[in-house]
C-alpha positions in Angstrom: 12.7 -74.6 -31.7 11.5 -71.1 -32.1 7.9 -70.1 -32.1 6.7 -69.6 -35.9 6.8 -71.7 -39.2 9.5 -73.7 -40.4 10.0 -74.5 -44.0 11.8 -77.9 -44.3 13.3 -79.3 -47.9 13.2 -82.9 -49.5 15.3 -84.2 -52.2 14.0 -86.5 -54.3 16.3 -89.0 -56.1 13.8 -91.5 -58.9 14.1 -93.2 -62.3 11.1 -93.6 -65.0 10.6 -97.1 -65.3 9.3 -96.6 -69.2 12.2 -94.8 -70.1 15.1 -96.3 -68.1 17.3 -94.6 -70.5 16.8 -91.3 -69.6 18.7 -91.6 -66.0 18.1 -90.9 -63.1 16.3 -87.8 -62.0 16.4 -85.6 -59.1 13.4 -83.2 -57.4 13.6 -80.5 -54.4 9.8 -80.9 -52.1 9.4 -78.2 -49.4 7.4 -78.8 -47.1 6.2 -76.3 -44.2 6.2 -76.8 -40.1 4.4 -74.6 -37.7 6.0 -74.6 -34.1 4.3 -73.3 -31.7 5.5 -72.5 -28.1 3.7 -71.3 -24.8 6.9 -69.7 -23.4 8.3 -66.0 -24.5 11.0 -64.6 -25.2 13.9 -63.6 -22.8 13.1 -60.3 -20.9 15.5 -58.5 -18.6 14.4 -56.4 -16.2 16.3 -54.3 -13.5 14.3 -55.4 -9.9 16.3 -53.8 -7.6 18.6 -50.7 -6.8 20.4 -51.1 -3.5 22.6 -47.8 -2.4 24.9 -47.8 0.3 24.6 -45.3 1.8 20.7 -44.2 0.7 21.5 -40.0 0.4 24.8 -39.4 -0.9 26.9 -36.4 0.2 28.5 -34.0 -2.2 32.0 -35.1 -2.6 31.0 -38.7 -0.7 31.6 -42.5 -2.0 28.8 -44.7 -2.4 28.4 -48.4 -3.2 25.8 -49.4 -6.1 24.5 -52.6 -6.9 22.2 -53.4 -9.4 20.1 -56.5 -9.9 18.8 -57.9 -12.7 16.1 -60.5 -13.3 15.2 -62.7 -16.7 11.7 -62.3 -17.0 10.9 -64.2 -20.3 10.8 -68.0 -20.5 13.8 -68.5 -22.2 17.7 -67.8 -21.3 19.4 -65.0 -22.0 22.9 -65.1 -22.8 26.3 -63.3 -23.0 24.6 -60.4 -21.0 26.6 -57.0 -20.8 25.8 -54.2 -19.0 27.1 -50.6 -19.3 26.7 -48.0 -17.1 26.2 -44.1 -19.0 25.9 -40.8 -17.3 29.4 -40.5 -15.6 31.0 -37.2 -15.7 33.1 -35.5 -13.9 30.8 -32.8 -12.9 28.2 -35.8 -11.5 29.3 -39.1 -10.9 32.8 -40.9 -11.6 33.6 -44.6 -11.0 36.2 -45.5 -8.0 35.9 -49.8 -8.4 34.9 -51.6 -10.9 34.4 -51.5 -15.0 31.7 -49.1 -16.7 30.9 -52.5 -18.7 30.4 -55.7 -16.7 29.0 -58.9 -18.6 26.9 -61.9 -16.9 27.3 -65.1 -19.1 23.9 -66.8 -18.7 21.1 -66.2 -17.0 18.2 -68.7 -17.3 13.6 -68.2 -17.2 12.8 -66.8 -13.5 16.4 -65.9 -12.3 18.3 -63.5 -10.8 22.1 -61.6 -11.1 23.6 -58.5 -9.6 26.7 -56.1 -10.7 28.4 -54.2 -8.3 30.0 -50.4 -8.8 31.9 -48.2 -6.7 30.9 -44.3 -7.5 32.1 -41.0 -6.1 29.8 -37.6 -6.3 31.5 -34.5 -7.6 31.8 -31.7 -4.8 29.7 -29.8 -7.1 26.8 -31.6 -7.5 23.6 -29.6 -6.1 20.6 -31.1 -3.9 18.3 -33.6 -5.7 18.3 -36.9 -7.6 20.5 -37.0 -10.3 20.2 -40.1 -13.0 22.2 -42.6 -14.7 21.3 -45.1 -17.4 22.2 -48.8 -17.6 22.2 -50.3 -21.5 21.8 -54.2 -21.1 22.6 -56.2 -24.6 21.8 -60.0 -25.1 21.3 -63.0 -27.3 18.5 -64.8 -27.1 18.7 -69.1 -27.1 18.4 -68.6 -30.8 21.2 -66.4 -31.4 18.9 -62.8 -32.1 20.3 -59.9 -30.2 18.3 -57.8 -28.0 18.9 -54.6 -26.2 17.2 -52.9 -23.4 18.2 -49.5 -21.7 17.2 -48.3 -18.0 17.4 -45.3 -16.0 18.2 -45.4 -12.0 18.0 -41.7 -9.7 20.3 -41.2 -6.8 19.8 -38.8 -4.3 22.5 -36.4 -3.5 22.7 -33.8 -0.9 24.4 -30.5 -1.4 27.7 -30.3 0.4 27.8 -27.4 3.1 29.0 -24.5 1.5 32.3 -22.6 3.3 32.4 -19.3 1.7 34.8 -16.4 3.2 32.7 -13.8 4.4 34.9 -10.3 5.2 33.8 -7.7 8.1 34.9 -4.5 8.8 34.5 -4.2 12.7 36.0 -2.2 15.4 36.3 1.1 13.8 38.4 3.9 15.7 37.9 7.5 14.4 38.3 10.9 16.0 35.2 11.8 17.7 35.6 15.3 18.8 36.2 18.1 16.3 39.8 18.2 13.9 40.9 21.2 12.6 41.4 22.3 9.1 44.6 21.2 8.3 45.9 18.7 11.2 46.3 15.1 11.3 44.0 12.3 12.3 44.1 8.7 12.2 41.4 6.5 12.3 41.7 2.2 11.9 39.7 -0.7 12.3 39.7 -4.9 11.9 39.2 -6.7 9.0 37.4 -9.6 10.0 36.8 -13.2 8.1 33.5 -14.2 9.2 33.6 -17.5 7.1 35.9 -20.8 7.1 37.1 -20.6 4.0 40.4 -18.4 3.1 39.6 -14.8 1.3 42.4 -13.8 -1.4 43.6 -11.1 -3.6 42.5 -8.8 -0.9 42.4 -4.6 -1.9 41.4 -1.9 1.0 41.5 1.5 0.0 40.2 4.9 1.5 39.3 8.0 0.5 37.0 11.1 1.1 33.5 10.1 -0.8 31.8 13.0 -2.6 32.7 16.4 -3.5 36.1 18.2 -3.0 39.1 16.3 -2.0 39.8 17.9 1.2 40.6 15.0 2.9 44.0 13.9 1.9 46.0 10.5 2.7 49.0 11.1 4.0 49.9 7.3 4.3 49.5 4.9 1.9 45.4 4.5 1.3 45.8 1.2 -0.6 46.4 -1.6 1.1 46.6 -5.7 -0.7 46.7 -8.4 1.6 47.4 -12.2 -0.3 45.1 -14.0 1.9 43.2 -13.9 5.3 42.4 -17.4 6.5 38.8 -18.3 7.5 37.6 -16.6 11.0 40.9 -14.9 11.3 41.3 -11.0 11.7 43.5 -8.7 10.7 44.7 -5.0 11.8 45.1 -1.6 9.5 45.3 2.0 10.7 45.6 5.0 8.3 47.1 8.9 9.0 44.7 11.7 6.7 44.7 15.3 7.1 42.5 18.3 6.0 43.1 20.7 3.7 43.0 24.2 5.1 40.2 25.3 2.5 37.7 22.9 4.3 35.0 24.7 5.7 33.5 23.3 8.6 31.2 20.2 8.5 31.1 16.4 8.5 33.3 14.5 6.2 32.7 11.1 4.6 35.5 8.6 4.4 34.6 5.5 2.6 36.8 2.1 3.0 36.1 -0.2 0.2 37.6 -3.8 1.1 37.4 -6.2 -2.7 38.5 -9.5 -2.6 38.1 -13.1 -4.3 36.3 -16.2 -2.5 36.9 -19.7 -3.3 32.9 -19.8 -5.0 33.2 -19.8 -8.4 30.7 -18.6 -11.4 29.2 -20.7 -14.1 32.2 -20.2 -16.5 34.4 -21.5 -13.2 35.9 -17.9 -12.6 36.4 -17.0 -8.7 33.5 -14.7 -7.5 34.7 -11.3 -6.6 32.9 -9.2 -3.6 33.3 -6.0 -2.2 32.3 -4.6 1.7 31.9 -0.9 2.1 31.9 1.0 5.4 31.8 4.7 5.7 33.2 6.9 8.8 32.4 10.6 9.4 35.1 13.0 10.7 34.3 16.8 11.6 36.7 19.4 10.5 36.4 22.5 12.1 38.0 26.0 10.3 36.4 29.2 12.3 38.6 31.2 9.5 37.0 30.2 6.0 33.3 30.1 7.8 33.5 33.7 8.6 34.9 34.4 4.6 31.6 32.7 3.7 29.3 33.7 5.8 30.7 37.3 4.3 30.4 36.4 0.8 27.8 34.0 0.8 25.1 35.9 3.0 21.6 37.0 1.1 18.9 39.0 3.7 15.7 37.0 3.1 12.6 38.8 3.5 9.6 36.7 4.9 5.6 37.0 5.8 6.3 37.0 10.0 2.7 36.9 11.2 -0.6 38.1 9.4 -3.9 38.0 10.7 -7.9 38.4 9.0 -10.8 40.7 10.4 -13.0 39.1 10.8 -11.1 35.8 11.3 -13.0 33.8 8.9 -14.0 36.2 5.7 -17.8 35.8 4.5 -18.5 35.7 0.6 -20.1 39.5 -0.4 -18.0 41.3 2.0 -15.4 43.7 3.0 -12.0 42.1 5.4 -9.0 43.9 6.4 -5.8 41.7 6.2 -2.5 42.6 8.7 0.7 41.6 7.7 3.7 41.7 8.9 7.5 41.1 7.2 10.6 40.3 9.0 14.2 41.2 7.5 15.4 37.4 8.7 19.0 38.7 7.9 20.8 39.5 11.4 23.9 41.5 9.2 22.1 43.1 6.3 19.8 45.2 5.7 16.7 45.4 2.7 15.6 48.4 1.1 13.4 49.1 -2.1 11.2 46.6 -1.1 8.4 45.9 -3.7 5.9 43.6 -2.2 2.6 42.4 -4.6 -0.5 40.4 -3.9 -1.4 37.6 -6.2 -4.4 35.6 -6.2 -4.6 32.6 -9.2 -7.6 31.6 -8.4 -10.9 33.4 -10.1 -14.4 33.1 -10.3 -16.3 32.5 -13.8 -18.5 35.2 -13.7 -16.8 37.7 -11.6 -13.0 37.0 -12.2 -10.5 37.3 -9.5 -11.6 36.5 -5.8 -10.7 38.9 -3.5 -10.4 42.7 -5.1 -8.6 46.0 -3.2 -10.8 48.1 -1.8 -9.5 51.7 -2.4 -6.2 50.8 -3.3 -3.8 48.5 -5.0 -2.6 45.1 -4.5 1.6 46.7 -4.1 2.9 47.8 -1.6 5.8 49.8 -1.3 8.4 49.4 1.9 11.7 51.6 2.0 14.1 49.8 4.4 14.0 47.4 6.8 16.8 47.0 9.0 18.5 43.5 9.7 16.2 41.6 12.3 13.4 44.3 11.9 9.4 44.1 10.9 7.9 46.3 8.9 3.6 46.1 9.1 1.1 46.7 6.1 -2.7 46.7 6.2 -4.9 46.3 3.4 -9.1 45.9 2.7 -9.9 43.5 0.2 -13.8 42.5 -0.8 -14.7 38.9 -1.3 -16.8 38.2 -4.6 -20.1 36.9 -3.8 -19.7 33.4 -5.2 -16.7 32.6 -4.3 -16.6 29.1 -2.7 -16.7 27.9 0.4 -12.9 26.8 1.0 -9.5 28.5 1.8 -8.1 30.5 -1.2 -3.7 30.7 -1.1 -2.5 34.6 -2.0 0.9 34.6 -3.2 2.7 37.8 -1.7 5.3 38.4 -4.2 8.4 40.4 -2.6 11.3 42.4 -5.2 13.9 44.2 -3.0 17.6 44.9 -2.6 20.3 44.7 -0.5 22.7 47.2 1.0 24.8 46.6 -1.8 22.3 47.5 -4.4 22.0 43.5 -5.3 18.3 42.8 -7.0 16.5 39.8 -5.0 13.4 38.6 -5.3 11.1 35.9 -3.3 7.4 34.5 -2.7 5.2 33.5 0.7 1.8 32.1 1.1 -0.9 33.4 3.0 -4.1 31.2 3.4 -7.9 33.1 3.3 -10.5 31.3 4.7 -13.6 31.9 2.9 -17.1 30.9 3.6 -20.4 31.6 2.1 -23.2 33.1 4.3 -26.3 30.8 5.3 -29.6 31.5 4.6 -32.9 30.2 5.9 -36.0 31.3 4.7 -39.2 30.4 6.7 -42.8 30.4 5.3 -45.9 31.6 6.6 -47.5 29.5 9.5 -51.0 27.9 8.7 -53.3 26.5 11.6 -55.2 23.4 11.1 -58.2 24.4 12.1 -60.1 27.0 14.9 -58.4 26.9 18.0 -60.5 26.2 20.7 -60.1 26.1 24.3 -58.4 22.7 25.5 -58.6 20.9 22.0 -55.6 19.9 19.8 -55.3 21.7 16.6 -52.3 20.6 14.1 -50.1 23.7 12.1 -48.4 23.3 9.3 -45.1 25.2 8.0 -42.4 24.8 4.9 -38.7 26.1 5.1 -36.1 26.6 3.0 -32.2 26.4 2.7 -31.7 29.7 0.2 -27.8 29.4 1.0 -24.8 27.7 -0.6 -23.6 25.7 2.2 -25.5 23.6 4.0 -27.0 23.9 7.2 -25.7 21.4 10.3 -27.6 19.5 13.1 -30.5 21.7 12.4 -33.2 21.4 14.6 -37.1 22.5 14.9 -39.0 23.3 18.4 -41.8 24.9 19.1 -42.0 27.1 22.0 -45.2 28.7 24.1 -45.6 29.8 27.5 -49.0 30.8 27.0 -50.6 27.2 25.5 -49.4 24.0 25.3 -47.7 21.4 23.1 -47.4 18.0 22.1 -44.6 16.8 20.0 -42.4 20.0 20.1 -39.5 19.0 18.6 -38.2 17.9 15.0 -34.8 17.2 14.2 -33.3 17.5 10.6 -29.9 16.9 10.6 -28.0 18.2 7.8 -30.1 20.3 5.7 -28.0 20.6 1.9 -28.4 24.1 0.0 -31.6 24.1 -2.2 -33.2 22.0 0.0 -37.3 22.3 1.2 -38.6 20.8 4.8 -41.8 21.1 6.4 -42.6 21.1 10.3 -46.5 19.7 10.8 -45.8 17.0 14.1 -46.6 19.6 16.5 -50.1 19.4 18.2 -51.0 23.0 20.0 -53.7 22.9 23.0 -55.3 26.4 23.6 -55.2 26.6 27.5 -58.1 29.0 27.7 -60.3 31.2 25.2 -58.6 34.1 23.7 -55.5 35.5 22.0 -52.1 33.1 22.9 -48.4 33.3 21.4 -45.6 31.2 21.0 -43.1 30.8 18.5 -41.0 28.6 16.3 -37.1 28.2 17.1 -34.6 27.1 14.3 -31.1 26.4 15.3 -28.7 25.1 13.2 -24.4 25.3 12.7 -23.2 26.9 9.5 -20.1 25.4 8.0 -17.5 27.4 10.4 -19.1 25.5 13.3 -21.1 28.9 14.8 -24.0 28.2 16.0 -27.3 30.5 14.4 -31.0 30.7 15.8 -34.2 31.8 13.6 -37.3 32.3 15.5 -41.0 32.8 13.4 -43.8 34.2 15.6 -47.2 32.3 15.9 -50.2 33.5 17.2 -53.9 31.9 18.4 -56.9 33.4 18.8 -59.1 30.2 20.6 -62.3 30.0 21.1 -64.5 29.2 24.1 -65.4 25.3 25.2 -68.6 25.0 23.2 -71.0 24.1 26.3 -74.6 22.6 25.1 -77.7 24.6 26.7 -79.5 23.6 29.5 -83.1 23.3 28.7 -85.3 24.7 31.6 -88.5 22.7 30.7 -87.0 19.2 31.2 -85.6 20.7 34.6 -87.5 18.1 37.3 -88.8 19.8 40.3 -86.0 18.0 42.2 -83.4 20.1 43.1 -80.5 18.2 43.4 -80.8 17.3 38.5 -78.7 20.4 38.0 -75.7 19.3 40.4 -76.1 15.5 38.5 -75.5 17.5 35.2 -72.7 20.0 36.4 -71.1 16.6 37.8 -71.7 15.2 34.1 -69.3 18.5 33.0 -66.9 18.1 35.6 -66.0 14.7 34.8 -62.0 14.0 33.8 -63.1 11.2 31.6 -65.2 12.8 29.7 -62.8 15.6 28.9 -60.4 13.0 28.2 -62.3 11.2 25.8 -63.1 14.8 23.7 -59.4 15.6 23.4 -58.3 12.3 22.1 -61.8 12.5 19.2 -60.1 16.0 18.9 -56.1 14.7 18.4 -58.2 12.1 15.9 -59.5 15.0 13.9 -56.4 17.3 13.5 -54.4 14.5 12.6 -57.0 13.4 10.2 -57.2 17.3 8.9 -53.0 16.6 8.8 -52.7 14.2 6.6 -55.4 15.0 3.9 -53.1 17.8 3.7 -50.1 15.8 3.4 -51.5 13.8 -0.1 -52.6 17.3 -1.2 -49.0 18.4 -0.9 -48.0 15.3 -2.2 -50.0 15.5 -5.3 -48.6 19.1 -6.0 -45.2 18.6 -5.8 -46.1 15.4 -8.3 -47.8 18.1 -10.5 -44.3 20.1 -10.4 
C-alpha cells in the first residue's frame, strides 16, 4: 500500500424495527486508514559511465555504456531511456536505438544500456555533453521522470591544411637593358598534405609606371596541386625603352582555396606573395634627365667661429664658406641672408652685425666652386648659455635665369662669462711668532653659469699652514662661500705674505685661477723677564732657566693652548655670521 491515508467506504443495509413498514434502508460510513511505510519511493540514478576508448578522436567510434541503479525502496517499472544531444556536428549513433527500455528494476539493483557513437570530424578539443531522460512508473502506477547529463572527451583531429611556397626563384642578376627580354621562374611548392585548388599566379611590375611588360601569358590557373607536391612556371617580360635606369619590382601573387572551411562552411581562400627585383639599365634616357632634370644646389661647405666658442657681451667674427655642389651648372645672383629666431626679452635678437648687414651679395659661382664671406656679429649680454641655430637663407639663379631658393644651418656656441668676486681677508687675531692664528674670507659667484670643481688653497712660502685646502665642488651662480679652515703659523717676527688660489672650470671646460694677496705683520715670542734679585749666587740658575725656554714640550703645549684659542676666536665668529644672515 502506499504511504499516506486511505479513506475506505461502508454500506449499511438496516430496517426500523418500530416502523417495519417503511422498508428497508440503506447508509454509506467512511471510515479513514493511515498507512505508513519506512521505505521510499523508487529513485534512479546513473552510477556509472564506462567509455571505450576513454578520449575520443575526432572522426573516431567509441562504445558507451551507461548504468543505472534503483536507489529507492520500491521497483521501478517500464523504464525507458533516451539519449539527447546527437547531431551531426557532435555525436551520431552507429548501433543501437536513441530510446532503449529496461522492464523492471527492483530496491538496490542494477542495469546497463549499451550505445555505439561516432564523433563528427569537426568536433574541437574538450568535453562535449549529452543528456539521458529516464521515465518510469512507480509500484503504484505514478509516472516519474528524471534527466541526466554525461561529458565525453574528445580530442581535436590533426588538422591537414595545404600550405603553398614559392621557392627556387631564378631572375636575371646582372643588368638588362631597356627594352630586351628576360625571363625569370620559380616552384610552386605545397608544403601541406592536403590538396590546394582553384589555384591563380599572376605577375606584374608593382608600383608606378608599367615599364615592365609581359610578353607571355602573366596569369596562370592550375585545378589542383596535391599535398607536398611541386610544380614548375617560368615567365618571358621585357622593358619598355622609356625606363630609366633602376631596380624594378615584380610581384607574383599565387591565391588559391584549402580544404578549411569558415563558419558559414565556405572554403578558406589564401594568398602568398613574393617579390623579385630586376635592374634595367638605359645609358640614353639617364643622360635626357640628368639634362632636364639637373638644379645646382648651393650649400654652407665649411664655416668656422673666432673665437671658437663666442662669450655673451662680445664681438666674434664668423667664416663661411658656399660650395656650388652642381658639377654642370653654374649659380649667379646669389642672395644669401642670416636669420636668427631666437631673441632675448629685453634686448631682442641675439647676435647683431657689427658694421654691416646680415645679406650678403655673391655674383657667380662656377659649377664645383666656393665662394668665402666674413662677417662680425656682437653677442647680447644675456644671451644664454647654449648653442643658438642661424638660418643662412640662400635666393640665386641658374645659368638659365631660373629663380631658386634654399636654407642651411649653422650652430653658435654661446657661453656666458664667469665671475668670481673675492672679499677682503680678515685675520683672527695678532700674529705672533710661532702661534696659530685663524683668517676668515667670503666669496662670491657674480656670473650666470656656475662655476666647476672649484677649489680653495692657501699658499705661503714665507709662514706656514695648517689645513690649506677647501674643496667646493660645483659652485651655482648667486651663490656665497666662505674659507675660515686654514690655521697660519708666523715663522718668525715681522712682515710675511702668502696668498689665496681659487681654481675652478667654467662651463666650456677651461680651466681659470683667481689669486687674493694676504699679508702678516707678526709679532715677537712674548718672553717673560728675568728678575735679577731672585738670581742665586750659583751660576749654573740661568742655564736651568734657558733650558726651561729651550724645551720642545713646552713649545708644544703653547701652540696647541694657541690652535685652542683661534679656533675658539673661529667659531664665535661663525654664530655671529650665523645670526646675521638669520637677521637677513
Amino acid at each position: 500500500a502506499k504511504k499516506g491515508t486511505h479513506p475506505i467506504r461502508f454500506q449499511v443495509r438496516y430496517t426500523n424495527g418500530d416502523k417495519p413498514e417503511e422498508g428497508a434502508r440503506t447508509e454509506e460510513i467512511v471510515g479513514y486508514i493511515q498507512v505508513t511505510n519506512q521505505k521510499s519511493a523508487a529513485r534512479l540514478q546513473v552510477t556509472e559511465v564506462f567509455l571505450n576508448p576513454n578520449e575520443v578522436k575526432a572522426g573516431e567510434e567509441l562504445g558507451l555504456r551507461v548504468t543505472l541503479q534503483n536507489a529507492g525502496g520500491f521497483k521501478a517499472q517500464q523504464i525507458k531511456m533516451a539519449l539527447e544531444g546527437l547531431n551531426s556536428d557532435g555525436f551520431t549513433l552507429v548501433d543501437g536505438l536513441v530510446n532503449q527500455y529496461i522492464k523492471d528494476l527492483d530496491s538496490d539493483k542494477s542495469a546497463s544500456v549499451f550505445y555505439r557513437l561516432r564523433s563528427s570530424e569537426k568536433m574541437k578539443n574538450g568535453n562535449h555533453e549529452l543528456t539521458f531522460k529516464i521515465s518510469y512508473q512507480e509500484e503504484d502506477g505514478e509516472l516519474q521522470t528524471e534527466e541526466h547529463k554525461i561529458f565525453i572527451p574528445v580530442i581535436e583531429k590533426e588538422k591537414e591544411e595545404s600550405l603553398l611556397s614559392i621557392e627556387n626563384i631564378v631572375y636575371p642578376e646582372g643588368s638588362v637593358h631597356a627594352g630586351q627580354d628576360f625571363s625569370f621562374g620559380f616552384d610552386l611548392v605545397n608544403l601541406g598534405k592536403a590538396d590546394a585548388k582553384n589555384i591563380k599566379i599572376s605577375v606584374a611590375q608593382t608600383g608606378g609606371e608599367n615599364i615592365i611588360l609581359p610578353k607571355s601569358s602573366s596569369i596562370r590557373v592550375v585545378p589542383k596541386l596535391k599535398g607536398e607536391e611541386t610544380q614548375s612556371f617560368n615567365f618571358i617580360m621585357t622593358s619598355s625603352k622609356e625606363a630609366i635606369t633602376q631596380n624594378y619590382p615584380i610581384g607574383i601573387t599565387v591565391e588559391y582555396e584549402s580544404d578549411e572551411e569558415d563558419e558559414n562552411g565556405q572554403l578558406i581562400s589564401k594568398t602568398v606573395n613574393q617579390y623579385v627585383g630586376v635592374y634595367i639599365v638605359n645609358p640614353k634616357k639617364d643622360a635626357e634627365e640628368d639634362a632636364s632634370k639637373t638644379v645646382p644646389k648651393i650649400i654652407i661647405d665649411e664655416y668656422s667661429l673666432d673665437p671658437g666658442i663666442v662669450q655673451a657681451g662680445r664681438n666674434f667674427n664668423l667664416k663661411t664658406t658656399f660650395l656650388n655642389t652642381s658639377s654642370k651648372k653654374a649659380i649667379q645672383n646669389i642672395k644669401i641672408s642670416l636669420v636668427v629666431v631666437e631673441s632675448s626679452e629685453k634686448t631682442g635678437t641675439v647676435f647683431t652685425p657689427v658694421q654691416s648687414s646680415n645679406t650678403f651679395y655673391i655674383d657667380r659661382i662656377a659649377p664645383k666652386q666656393k665662394a668665402t664671406k666674413d662677417i662680425t656679429l656682437y653677442t647680447i649680454p644675456d644671451a644664454q648659455a647654449k648653442t643658438y641655430t642661424i638660418t643662412v637663407k640662400f635666393e640665386y639663379e641658374d645659368d638659365q635665369g631660373e629663380p631658386l631658393t634654399a636654407e642651411d644651418l649653422i650652430g653658435i656656441p654661446v657661453v656666458q662669462p664667469s665671475r668670481l668676486d673675492i672679499g677682503e681677508v680678515q685675520i683672527q687675531g695678532e700674529p705672533t711668532e710661532g702661534e696659530p692664528i685663524g683668517l676668515y674670507v667670503e666669496f662670491y659667484n657674480t656670473g650666470k653659469v656656475t662655476l666647476n670643481n672649484l677649489m680653495v688653497r692657501l699658499e705661503s712660502d714665507e709662514f706656514d699652514v695648517q689645513d690649506p685646502n677647501l674643496f667646493i665642488g660645483n659652485f651655482q651662480e648667486g651663490s656665497t662661500e666662505y674659507f675660515d679652515r686654514a690655521m697660519i703659523i708666523p715663522r718668525q717676527a715681522g712682515p710675511a705674505t702668502g696668498k689665496l688660489v681659487f681654481t675652478y672650470e667654467d662651463p666650456t671646460g677651461e680651466q681659470l685661477t683667481a689669486e687674493k694677496e694676504i699679508a702678516i705683520d707678526a709679532m715677537e715670542m712674548f718672553i717673560p723677564p728675568m728678575d735679577d734679585m731672585t738670581m742665586p749666587d750659583d751660576m749654573e740658575e740661568p742655564s736651568k732657566i734657558k733650558k726651561i725656554f729651550t724645551n720642545k714640550y713646552l713649545w708644544m703645549g703653547l701652540i696647541l693652548a694657541g690652535c685652542i684659542t683661534a679656533g675658539w676666536i673661529v667659531r664665535k665668529r661663525r654664530k655671529v655670521q650665523e645670526g646675521l644672515d638669520l637677521d637677513e
